[in-house]
C-alpha positions as CSV (number, residue, x, y, z in Angstrom):
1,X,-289.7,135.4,91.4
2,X,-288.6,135.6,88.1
3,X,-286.2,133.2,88.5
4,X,-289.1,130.5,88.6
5,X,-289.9,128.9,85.3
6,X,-293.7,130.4,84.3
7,X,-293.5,133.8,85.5
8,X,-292.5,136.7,83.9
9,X,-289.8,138.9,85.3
10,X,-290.4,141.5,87.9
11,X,-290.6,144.7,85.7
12,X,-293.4,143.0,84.1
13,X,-295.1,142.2,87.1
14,X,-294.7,145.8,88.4
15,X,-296.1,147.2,85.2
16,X,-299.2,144.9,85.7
17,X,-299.7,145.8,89.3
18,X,-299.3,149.6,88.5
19,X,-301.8,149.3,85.5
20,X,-304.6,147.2,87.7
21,X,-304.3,150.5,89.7
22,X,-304.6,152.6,87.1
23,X,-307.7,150.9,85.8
24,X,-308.8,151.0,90.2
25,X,-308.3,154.8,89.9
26,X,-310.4,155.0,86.6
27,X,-313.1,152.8,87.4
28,X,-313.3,154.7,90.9
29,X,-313.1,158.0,89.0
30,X,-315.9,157.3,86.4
31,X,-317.8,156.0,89.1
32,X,-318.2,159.1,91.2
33,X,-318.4,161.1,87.9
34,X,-321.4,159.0,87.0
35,X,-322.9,159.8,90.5
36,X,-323.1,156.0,91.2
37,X,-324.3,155.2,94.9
38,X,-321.7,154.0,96.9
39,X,-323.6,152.0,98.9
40,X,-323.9,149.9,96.2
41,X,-320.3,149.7,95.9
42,X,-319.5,148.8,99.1
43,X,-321.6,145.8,99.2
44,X,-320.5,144.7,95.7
45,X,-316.9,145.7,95.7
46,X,-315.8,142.0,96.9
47,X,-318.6,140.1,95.4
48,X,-316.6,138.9,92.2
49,X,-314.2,136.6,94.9
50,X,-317.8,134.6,95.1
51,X,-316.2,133.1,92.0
52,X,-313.5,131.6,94.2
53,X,-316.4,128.7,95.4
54,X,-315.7,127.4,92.0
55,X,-312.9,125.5,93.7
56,X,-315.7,123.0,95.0
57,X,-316.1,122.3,91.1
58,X,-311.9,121.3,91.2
59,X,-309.1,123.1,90.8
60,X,-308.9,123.5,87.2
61,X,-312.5,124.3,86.8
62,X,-312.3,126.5,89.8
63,X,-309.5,128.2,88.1
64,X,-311.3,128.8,84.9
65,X,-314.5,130.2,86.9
66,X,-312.2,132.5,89.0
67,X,-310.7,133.6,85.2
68,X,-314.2,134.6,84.1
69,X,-314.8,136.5,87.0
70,X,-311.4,138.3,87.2
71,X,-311.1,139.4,83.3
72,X,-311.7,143.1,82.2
73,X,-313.9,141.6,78.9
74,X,-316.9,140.6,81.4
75,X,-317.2,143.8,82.9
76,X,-316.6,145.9,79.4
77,X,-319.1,144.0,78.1
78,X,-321.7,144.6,80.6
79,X,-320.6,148.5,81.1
80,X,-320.9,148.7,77.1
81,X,-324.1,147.0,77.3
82,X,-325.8,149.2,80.0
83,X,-324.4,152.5,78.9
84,X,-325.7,152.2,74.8
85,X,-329.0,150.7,76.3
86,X,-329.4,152.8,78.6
87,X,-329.5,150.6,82.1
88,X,-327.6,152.8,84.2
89,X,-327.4,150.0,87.2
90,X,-325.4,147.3,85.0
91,X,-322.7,150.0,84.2
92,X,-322.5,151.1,87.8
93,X,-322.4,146.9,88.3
94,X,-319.3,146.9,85.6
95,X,-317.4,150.1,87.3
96,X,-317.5,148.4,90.7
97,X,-316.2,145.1,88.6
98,X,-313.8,146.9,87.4
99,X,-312.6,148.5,90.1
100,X,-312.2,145.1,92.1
101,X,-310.3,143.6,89.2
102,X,-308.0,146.4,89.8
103,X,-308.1,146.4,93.3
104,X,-306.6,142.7,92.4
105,X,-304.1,143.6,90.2
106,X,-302.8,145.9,92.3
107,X,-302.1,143.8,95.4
108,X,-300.7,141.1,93.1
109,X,-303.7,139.0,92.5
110,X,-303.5,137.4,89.2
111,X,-305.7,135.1,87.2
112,X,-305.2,131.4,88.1
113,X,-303.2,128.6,86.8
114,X,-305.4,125.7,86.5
115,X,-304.9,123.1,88.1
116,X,-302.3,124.6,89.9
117,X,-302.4,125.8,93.3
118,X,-301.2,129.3,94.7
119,X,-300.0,130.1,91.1
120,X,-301.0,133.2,89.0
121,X,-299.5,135.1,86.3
122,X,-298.4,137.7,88.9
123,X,-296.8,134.8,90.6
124,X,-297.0,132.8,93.1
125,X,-299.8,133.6,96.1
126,X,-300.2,132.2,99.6
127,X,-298.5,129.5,101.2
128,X,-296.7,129.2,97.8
129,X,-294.9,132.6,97.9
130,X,-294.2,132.2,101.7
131,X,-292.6,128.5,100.8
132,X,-290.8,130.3,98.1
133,X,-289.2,133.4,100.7
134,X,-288.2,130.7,103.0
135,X,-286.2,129.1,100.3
136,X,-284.5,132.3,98.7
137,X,-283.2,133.2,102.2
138,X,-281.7,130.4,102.7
């Protein structure tokens, strides 16, 4: 995939998808140390893809929704935000955010192109990456 025009090559993909694990592992790991209820987890582990409706707004605006909901800074904020004041339930909230955005990142889920479809800076995703395949074994 590096070959396309837009994405970087393949060692720097693999250096993203290993760190998105990395911060998967950590936010996992903090988790339990905290004592956080995994119930809780469960039920909100996929809950940032909700963002992914934003595609009903258009692509590009879709995109930029997705963004907001798939960037680390969101989730520090709010961890930073419950751990000095004390809310123990938002930085349980951030961990699991966390740990979806890395969850992402390590199956090679990126953040979205606007306006483009099936395009991320991990590369291409979907029918997009299947269309690609095809072509490079031909």
């Amino acid at each position: 995939m590096s070959s396309i025009p837009g994405f970087p090559p393949k060692s720097v993909i693999t250096h993203l998808r290993v760190e998105g694990f990395v911060a998967l592992i950590a936010a996992v790991t903090t988790y339990w140390f905290l004592g956080g209820n995994w119930w809780l987890f469960a039920v909100l582990l996929l809950a940032p893809d909700l963002s992914f409706f934003g595609l009903y707004a258009g692509e590009t605006a879709g995109a930029k929704i997705y963004n907001l909901a798939h960037t680390y800074a969101v989730p520090a904020l709010l961890g930073a935000i419950g751990w000095f004041g004390g809310v123990f339930w938002l930085t349980e909230v951030a961990l699991i955010w966390v740990a979806h955005i890395g969850l992402d990142r390590a199956l090679g889920y990126g953040l979205k192109y606007p306006g483009v479809a099936h395009h991320t800076h991990l590369g291409l995703i979907g029918p997009a990456r299947k269309a690609a395949r095809s072509a490079d074994a031909r």
